[in-house]
Every structure is written in structure tokens, then in C-alpha cells.
MIKOL-848747 format. One record per residue (C-alpha): residue number from 1; residue in three letters; x, y, z. Coordinates in steps of 0.5 Angstrom, whole numbers, always signed. Layout:
// MIKOL-848747
(NUM ALA (X Y Z))
...
//
This chain:
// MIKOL-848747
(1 UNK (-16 -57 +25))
(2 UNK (-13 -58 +33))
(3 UNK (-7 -54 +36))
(4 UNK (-3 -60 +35))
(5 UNK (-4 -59 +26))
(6 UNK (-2 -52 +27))
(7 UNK (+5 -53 +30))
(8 UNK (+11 -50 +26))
(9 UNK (+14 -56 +21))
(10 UNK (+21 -54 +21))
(11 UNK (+24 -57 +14))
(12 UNK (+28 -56 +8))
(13 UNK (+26 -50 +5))
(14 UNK (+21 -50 -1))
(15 UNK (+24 -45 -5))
(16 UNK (+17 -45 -9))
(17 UNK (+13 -43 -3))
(18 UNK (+7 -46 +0))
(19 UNK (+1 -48 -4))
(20 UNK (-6 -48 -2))
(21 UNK (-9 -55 +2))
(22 UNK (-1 -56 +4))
(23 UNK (+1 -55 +12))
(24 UNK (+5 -50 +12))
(25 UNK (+0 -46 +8))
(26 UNK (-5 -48 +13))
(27 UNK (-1 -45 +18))
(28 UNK (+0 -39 +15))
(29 UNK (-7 -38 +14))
(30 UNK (-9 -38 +21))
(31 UNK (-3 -35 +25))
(32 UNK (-4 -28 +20))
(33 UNK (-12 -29 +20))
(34 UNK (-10 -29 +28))
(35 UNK (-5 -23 +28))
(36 UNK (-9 -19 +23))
(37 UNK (-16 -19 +29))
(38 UNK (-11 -17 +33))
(39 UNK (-8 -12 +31))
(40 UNK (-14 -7 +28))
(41 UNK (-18 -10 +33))
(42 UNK (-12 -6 +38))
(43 UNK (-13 +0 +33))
(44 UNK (-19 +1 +32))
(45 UNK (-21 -1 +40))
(46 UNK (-24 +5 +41))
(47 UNK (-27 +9 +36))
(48 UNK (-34 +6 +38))
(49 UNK (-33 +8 +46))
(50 UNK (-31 +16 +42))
(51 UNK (-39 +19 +45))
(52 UNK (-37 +15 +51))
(53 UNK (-30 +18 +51))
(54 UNK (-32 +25 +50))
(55 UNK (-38 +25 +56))
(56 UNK (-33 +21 +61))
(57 UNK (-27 +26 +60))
(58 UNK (-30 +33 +58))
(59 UNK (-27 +34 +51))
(60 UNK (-29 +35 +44))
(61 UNK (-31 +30 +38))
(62 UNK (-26 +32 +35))
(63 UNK (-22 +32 +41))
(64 UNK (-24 +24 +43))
(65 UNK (-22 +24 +36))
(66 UNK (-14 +24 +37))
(67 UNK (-15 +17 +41))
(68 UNK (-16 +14 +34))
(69 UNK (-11 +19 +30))
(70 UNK (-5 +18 +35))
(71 UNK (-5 +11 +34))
(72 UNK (-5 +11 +27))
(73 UNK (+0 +17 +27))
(74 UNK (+5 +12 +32))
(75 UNK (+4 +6 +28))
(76 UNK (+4 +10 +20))
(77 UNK (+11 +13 +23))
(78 UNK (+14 +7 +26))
(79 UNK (+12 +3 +19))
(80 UNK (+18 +5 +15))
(81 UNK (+23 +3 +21))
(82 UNK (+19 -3 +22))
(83 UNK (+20 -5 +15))
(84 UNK (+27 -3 +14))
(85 UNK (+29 -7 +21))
(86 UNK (+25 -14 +19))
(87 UNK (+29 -13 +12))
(88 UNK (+36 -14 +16))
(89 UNK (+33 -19 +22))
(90 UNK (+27 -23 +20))
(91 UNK (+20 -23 +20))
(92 UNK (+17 -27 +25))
(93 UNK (+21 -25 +30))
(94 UNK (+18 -17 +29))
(95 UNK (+11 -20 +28))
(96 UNK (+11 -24 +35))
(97 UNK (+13 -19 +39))
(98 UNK (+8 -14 +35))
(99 UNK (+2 -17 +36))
(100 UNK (+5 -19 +44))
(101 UNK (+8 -12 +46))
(102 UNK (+1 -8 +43))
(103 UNK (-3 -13 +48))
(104 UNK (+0 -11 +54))
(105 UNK (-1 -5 +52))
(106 UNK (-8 -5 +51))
(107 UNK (-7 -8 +58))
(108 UNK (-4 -1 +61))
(109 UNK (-10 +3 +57))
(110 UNK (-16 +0 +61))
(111 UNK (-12 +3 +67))
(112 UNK (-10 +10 +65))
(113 UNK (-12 +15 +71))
(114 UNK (-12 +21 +66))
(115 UNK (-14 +23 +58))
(116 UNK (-7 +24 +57))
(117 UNK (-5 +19 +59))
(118 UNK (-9 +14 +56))
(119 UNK (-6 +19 +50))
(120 UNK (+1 +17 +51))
(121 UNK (-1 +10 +52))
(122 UNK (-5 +9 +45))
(123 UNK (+1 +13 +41))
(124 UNK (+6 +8 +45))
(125 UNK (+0 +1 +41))
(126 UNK (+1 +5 +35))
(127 UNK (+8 +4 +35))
(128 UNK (+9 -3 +37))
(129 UNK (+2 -5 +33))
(130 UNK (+7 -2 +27))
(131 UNK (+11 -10 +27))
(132 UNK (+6 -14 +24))
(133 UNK (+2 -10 +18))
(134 UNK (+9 -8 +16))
(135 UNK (+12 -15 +14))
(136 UNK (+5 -20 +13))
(137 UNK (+4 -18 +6))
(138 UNK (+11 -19 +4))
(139 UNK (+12 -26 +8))
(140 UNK (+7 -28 +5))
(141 UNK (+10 -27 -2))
(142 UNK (+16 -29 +1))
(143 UNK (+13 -36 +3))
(144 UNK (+7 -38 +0))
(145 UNK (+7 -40 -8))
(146 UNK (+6 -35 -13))
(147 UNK (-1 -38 -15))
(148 UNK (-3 -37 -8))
(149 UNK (-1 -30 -7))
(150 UNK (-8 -26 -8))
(151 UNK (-13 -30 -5))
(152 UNK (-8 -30 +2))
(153 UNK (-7 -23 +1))
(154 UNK (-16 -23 +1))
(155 UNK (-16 -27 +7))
(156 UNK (-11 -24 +11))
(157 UNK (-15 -16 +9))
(158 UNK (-21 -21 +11))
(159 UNK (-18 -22 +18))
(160 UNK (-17 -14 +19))
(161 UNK (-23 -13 +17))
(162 UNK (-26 -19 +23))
(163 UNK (-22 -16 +27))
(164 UNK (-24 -9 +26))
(165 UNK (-31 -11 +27))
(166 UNK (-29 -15 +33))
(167 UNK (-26 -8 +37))
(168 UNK (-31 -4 +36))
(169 UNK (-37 -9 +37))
(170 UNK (-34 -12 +43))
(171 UNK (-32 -4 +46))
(172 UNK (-39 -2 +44))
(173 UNK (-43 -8 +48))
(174 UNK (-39 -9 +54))
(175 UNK (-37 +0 +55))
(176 UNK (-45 +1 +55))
(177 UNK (-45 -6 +60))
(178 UNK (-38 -4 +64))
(179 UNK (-36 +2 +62))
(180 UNK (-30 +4 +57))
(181 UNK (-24 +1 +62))
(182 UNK (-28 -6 +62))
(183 UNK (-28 -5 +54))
(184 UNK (-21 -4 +53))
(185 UNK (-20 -9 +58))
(186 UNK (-24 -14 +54))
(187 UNK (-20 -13 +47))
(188 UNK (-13 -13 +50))
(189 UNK (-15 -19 +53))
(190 UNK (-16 -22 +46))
(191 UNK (-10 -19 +43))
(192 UNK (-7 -25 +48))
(193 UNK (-11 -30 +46))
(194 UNK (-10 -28 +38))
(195 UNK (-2 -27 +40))
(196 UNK (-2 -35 +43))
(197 UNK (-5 -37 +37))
(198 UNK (+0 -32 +32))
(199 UNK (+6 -37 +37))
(200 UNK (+3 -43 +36))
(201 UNK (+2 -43 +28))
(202 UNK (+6 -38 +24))
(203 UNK (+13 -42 +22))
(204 UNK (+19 -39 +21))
(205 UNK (+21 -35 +14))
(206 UNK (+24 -40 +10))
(207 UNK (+26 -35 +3))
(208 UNK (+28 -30 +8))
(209 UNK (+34 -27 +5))
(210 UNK (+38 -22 +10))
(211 UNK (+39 -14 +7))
(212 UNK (+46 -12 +8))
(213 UNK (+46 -9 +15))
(214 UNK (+47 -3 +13))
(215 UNK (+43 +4 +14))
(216 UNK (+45 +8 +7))
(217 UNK (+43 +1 +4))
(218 UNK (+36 +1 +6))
(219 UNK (+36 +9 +6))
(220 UNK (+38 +7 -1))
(221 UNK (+31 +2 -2))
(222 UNK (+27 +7 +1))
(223 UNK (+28 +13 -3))
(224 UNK (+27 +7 -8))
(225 UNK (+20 +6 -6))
(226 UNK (+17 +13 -7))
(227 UNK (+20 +13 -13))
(228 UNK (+17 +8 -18))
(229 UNK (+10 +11 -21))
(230 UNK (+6 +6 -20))
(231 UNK (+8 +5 -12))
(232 UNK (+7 +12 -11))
(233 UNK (-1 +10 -14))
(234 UNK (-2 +5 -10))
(235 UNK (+0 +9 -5))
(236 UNK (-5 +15 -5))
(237 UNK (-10 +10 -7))
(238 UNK (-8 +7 +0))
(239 UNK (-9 +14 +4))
(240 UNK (-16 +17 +0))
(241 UNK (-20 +11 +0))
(242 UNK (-18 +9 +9))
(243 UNK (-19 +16 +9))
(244 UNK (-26 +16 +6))
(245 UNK (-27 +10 +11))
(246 UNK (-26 +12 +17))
(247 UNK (-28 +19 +16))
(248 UNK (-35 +16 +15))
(249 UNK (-34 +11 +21))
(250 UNK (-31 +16 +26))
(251 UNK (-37 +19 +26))
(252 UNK (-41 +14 +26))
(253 UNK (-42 +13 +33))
(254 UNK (-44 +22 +34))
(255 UNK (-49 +21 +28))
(256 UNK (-53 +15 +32))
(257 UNK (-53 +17 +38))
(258 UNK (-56 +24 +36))
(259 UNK (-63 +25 +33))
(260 UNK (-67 +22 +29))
(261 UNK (-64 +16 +31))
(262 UNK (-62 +17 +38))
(263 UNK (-59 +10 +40))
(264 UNK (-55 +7 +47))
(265 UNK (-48 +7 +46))
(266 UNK (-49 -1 +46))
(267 UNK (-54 -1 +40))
(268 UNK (-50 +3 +36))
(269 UNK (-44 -1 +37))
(270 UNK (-47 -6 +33))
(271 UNK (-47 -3 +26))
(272 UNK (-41 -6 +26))
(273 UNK (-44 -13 +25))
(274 UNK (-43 -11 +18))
(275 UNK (-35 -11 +18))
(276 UNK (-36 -19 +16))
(277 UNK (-38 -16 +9))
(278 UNK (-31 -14 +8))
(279 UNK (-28 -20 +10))
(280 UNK (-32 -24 +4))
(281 UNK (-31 -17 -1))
(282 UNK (-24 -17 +1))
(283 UNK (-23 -25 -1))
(284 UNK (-28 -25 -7))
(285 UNK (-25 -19 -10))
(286 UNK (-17 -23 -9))
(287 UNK (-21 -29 -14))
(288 UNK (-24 -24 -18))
(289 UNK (-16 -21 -20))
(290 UNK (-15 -28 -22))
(291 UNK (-20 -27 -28))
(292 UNK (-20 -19 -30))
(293 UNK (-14 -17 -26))
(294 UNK (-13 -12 -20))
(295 UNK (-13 -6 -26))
(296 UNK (-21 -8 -27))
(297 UNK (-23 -9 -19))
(298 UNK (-20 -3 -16))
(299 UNK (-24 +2 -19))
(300 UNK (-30 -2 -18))
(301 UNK (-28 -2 -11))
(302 UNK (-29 +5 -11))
(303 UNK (-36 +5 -15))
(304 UNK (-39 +0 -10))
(305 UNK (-36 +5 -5))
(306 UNK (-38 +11 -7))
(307 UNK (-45 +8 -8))
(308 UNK (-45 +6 +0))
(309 UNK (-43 +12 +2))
(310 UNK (-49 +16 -2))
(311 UNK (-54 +11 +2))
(312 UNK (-51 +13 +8))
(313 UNK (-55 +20 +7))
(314 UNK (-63 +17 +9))
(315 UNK (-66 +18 +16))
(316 UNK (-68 +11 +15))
(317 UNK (-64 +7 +20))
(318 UNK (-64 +0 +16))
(319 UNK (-61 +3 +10))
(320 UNK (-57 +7 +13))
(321 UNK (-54 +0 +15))
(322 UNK (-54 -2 +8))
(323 UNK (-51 +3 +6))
(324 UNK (-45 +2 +11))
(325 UNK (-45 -6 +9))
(326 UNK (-44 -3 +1))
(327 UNK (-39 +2 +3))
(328 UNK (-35 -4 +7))
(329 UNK (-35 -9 +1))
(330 UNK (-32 -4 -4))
(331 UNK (-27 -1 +1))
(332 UNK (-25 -8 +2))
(333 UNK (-25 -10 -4))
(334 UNK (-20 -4 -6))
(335 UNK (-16 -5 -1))
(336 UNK (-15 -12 -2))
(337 UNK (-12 -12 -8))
(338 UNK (-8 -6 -7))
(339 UNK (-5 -8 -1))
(340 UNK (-3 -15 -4))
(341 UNK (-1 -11 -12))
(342 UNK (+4 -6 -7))
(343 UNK (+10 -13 -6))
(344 UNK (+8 -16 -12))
(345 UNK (+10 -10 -16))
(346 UNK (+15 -7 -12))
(347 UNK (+19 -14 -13))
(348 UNK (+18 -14 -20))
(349 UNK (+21 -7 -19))
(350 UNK (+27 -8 -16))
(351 UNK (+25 -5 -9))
(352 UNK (+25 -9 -3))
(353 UNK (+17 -11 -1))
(354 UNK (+18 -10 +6))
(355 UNK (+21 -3 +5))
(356 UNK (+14 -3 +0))
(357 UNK (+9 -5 +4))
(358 UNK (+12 +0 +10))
(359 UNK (+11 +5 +5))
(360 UNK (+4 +4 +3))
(361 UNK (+1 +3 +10))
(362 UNK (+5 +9 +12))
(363 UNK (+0 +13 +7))
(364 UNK (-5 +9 +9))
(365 UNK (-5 +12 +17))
(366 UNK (-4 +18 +14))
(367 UNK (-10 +18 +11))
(368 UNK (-13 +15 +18))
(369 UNK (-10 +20 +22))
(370 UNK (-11 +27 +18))
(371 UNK (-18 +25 +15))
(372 UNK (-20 +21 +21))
(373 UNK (-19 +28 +26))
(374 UNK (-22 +32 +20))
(375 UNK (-28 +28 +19))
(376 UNK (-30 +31 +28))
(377 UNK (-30 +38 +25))
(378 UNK (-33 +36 +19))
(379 UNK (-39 +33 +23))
(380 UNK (-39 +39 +27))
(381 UNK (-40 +44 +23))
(382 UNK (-43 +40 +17))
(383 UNK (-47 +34 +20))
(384 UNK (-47 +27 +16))
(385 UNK (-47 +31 +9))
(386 UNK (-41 +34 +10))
(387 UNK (-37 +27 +12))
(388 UNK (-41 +23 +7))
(389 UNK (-38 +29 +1))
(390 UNK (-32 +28 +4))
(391 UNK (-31 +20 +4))
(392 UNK (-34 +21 -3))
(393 UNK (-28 +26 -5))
(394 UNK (-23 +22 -3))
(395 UNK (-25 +15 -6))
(396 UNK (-26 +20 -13))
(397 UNK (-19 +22 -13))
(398 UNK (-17 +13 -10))
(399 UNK (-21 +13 -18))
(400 UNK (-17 +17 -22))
(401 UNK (-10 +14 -19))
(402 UNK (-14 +6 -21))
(403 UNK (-15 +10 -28))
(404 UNK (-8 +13 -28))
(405 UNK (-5 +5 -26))
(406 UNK (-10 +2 -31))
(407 UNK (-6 +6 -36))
(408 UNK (+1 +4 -33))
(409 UNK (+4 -3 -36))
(410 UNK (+5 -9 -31))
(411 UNK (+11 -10 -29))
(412 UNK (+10 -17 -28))
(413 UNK (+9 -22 -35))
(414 UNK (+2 -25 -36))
(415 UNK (-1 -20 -29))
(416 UNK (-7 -15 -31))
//
């Protein structure tokens, strides 16, 4: 595929949407796989770089932690604005100037003179990230054909996934080599490339239809969204489960830096080579849906989860990778399915996907932001088997949510 295949193809709209194998579709996947490698490779920069944070500033692991936290605070926030506005204006015009803006700002991070500084800088990159993840899953239901909607949502989530892998392993190796600000500076570097490519590819909405330019109307469709029942599962699945995952790799770094593995920053990076499992996850488990249903592969999900997590307590460094592999396919594969079940039936529902998917990603950041901080003191007082019992907590009660939704009738004929 050239650059030249990608460029946007402006026509008659095809109310139906895309379907697999046409260009458009092509275009669509490549510019969010793109923008989805930007955005969690933005966010999640400096998870890897926490031990070297900690030693370069003098501040806690817990402390190092609010350099993560913040930015998912930010990002969480701004969602339910992002969300409502893309509702009144468009999408593409949010997600380019989302996956742009936050790079820039990577920029600025790499050169911050002080801690609170680089603070400020990352809450700033959450906010201006909060535009693309906020609208991708409803601009795909929105354009793409109805048959394609699953297995697009596991390619976009498998993109998050690889963009993910991309910040920490790229931070992990070039911080031990550079230093933290040469790792920053290398990952805003390639939000720029993906942002060149989000240009290029992704077309203009052709089923957008504009919200009545209204604030009590969209206060309206948000109350809306925290209504349904069945959103609101899908919500808590969203902040238990990212809660799980990112207690588990926030201390990371602190457990394989210290005995019995005693690893360099760089060689604890690269754990993280394991992040391409999530991407296959994610999209095998949007095939799987066509099949048995999302109310089958979601709490499967949780058991794969909770199954790596357990793996994760030996002293034997290969398994404690594979134990990490296992955790990431199931977070993936919950994730996937969730994420791309919250527009579907929001729209089924009556409430506006995009408000929707806000909504659901806001929780999901929650529970980044709340867990991910709790997961330092969690290390600190109780080592690798209090933040594994905690990851296990919080995908338990994602489990009971998937069993409460299994019960639920879909509001959507012939979906399981």
C-alpha cells in the first residue's frame, strides 16, 4: 500500500458505510491504527522511565507515579468535553488536531527544567490526547458497514495495544542509552510521523450528523449515557479491568529493577515486547464475537486475566513474562469487546455514541489514574503480592459486571 492508496477519496456518501477490502476501509484502518500508536504511545511514555524518574528527581515511587496518573486524569476529564464537542462539529477535524497537538507537547516535555513542570506539561498531553480516543469508536460505527464494526474496533484497540508497546520499549531503551529526556524526545517524534500519517489517510465523516448546537441538549445525552444499565456495566468493566492492568505494569519497572531480578532500566524495558499478544487478542477476540457473542468473550477475558496475573508471583523471570503475555491477552480481549459493545448499544439505546464512548473511557482513566497511583503505595508496603492481589480484585468484580451484562437482553436484534 503507497501513500498515494491512502489519500482520502471524497465522493457520494455511502450511507451503509464502508465494508472490508473497499478503499475507504482501507484508509480507515491504517489512519486510527496510526493515530491509536500515537495516542497510548504519548500516554503511557513514561511508565517505563518511573525507576529512572524517581533517581533523577528524588521523589517517591508513588510520587514518580502522578507522572502517568496525571495525564490519565487530564485526558479522563476532558473526554466528556471532547466527546460532546466532536457531537456538534465533527470527528476528524478533533482527531487530527489531537494526535498533532499532544505531540508537540511530548516535544515540550523532553525539555521541561523541573518536576512540576513536567507535571503540568503531562496533564496538559492528557487533555489535548482526550480528542482522538474520545470519537474513534463512534466514527467507526459511524462509517464503516455494520458487518465490519467488530473486527475494526479489535484492530483499532490492537493499534493501542502496539502503540502502548511502542512508548514504553522505545523510553526503556533509548532512557538507559540517553537518558529520560532523549526517551521523551523520541516518542514525540513518533506521534509526528503517526500524526503525518492520521493526515494523509483518514477521510472525512460521511454519516456525520451535527447535534443541535445546544449545551442543555448535550447535558441532556450525557445524563443519558450514565443512565442505561447496561452502559453503566460496561463502564465499570472499562475502570476495574485498566485498573488491574496498569497496576500490574506501573510496578513493573520497581519489581525488575530490584532483587531477585536486578535488571538495567533498558533490559526491563523490553518486557514489553510482550504488548503485540494484545494486539492479536484484541482482534481474534472481535472474530470470536461474530460467533459466541460479546456476553461470552468478555468474561473469558477476565479469566485469561486473572490466570497471568497469578503467573506473574514466581521468582523465575521467563515465567513472569509469560505470566505477563497471558495478562495482556485477556485485558485486550476484555477491552476490545467492551469498547466497541459501548457505541453499539448506546445507539441501540438512544444515546449519542460519541457522548458514550466518552463516558466509557472517562471511567476507564478513572480507573488508570486511581489504581495506577495506588498500585506505588500497594508495592511499597506490600510488594509484588499486594498489586498482584489487587489486579485480581478489580478484574473479580470486571467478572461479576460481565455476568450481570450476560443476563441483560441485547438491545440490539440477533447480537449475543
Amino acid at each position: 500500500m503507497t501513500l498515494t492508496d491512502l489519500r482520502p477519496d471524497f465522493g457520494t456518501a455511502l450511507h451503509e458505510g464502508y465494508r472490508r477490502g473497499e478503499r475507504g476501509h482501507r484508509q480507515i484502518s491504517a489512519a486510527l491504527f496510526a493515530a491509536g500508536v500515537a495516542t497510548f504511545a504519548l500516554l503511557y511514555s513514561t511508565q517505563a522511565l518511573l525507576p529512572e524518574l524517581t533517581s533523577s528527581f528524588g521523589v517517591s515511587a508513588d510520587g514518580a507515579t502522578w507522572s502517568l496518573s496525571l495525564t490519565t486524569i487530564g485526558l479522563g476529564v476532558t473526554l466528556l468535553f471532547a466527546g460532546s464537542v466532536s457531537e456538534v462539529v465533527g470527528r476528524t477535524r478533533l482527531i487530527h488536531w489531537s494526535v498533532l497537538a499532544s505531540s508537540l507537547v511530548g516535544v515540550m516535555c523532553a525539555l521541561a527544567p523541573t518536576w512540576s513542570t513536567r507535571l503540568g506539561l503531562r496533564l496538559l498531553q492528557g487533555i489535548l490526547l482526550a480528542g482522538m480516543p474520545a470519537i474513534a469508536m463512534a466514527y467507526l460505527r459511524e462509517e464503516l458497514h455494520p458487518s465490519t464494526h467488530a473486527r475494526a474496533a479489535g484492530l483499532y484497540i490492537g493499534g493501542n495495544a502496539l502503540g502502548g508497546m511502542a512508548g514504553r520499549l522505545l523510553t526503556g531503551v533509548v532512557g538507559e542509552a540517553a537518558g529520560w529526556r532523549w526517551a521523551l524526545a523520541s516518542v514525540a517524534l513518533l506521534g509526528l510521523c503517526c500524526a503525518a500519517v492520521v493526515r494523509i489517510a483518514l477521510p472525512e465523516s460521511r454519516n456525520f450528523e451535527p447535534a443541535p448546537h445546544s449545551s442543555r441538549a448535550l447535558l441532556a445525552s450525557l445524563v443519558d449515557a450514565f443512565r442505561e444499565p447496561g452502559l453503566l456495566a460496561l463502564y465499570g468493566i472499562a475502570a476495574c479491568s485498566m485498573g488491574a492492568f496498569v497496576a500490574v505494569y506501573n510496578s513493573l519497572g520497581f519489581r525488575l529493577t530490584d532483587r531477585p531480578f536486578d535488571l538495567s532500566l533498558g533490559a526491563a524495558g523490553l518486557v514489553f515486547l510482550v504488548y503485540p499478544v494484545g494486539s492479536v487478542s484484541s482482534a481474534l477476540a472481535g472474530q470470536l464475537t461474530e460467533s459466541i457473542g460479546r456476553r461470552a468473550v468478555v468474561p473469558l477475558g477476565c479469566v485469561v486475566t486473572v490466570a497471568g496475573v497469578a503467573i506473574t508471583l514466581s521468582d523465575s523471570l521467563p515465567l513472569v513474562v509469560l505470566g505477563l503475555a497471558v495478562m495482556t491477552a485477556g485485558f485486550f480481549a476484555v477491552h476490545g469487546v467492551a469498547s466497541g459493545w459501548v457505541p453499539t448499544r448506546a445507539h441501540a439505546a438512544g444515546v449519542p455514541a460519541g457522548q458514550a464512548a466518552s463516558c466509557y473511557l472517562l471511567c476507564y482513566y478513572v480507573g488508570s489514574s486511581v489504581f495506577g497511583t495506588a498500585s506505588g503505595a500497594t508495592w511499597s508496603s506490600a510488594g509484588w503480592g499486594g498489586v498482584a492481589g489487587l489486579a485480581v480484585a478489580l478484574t473479580a468484580v470486571s467478572g461479576l459486571l460481565a455476568a450481570y451484562l450476560w443476563r441483560k437482553p441485547s438491545l440490539v436484534p440477533g447480537q449475543r
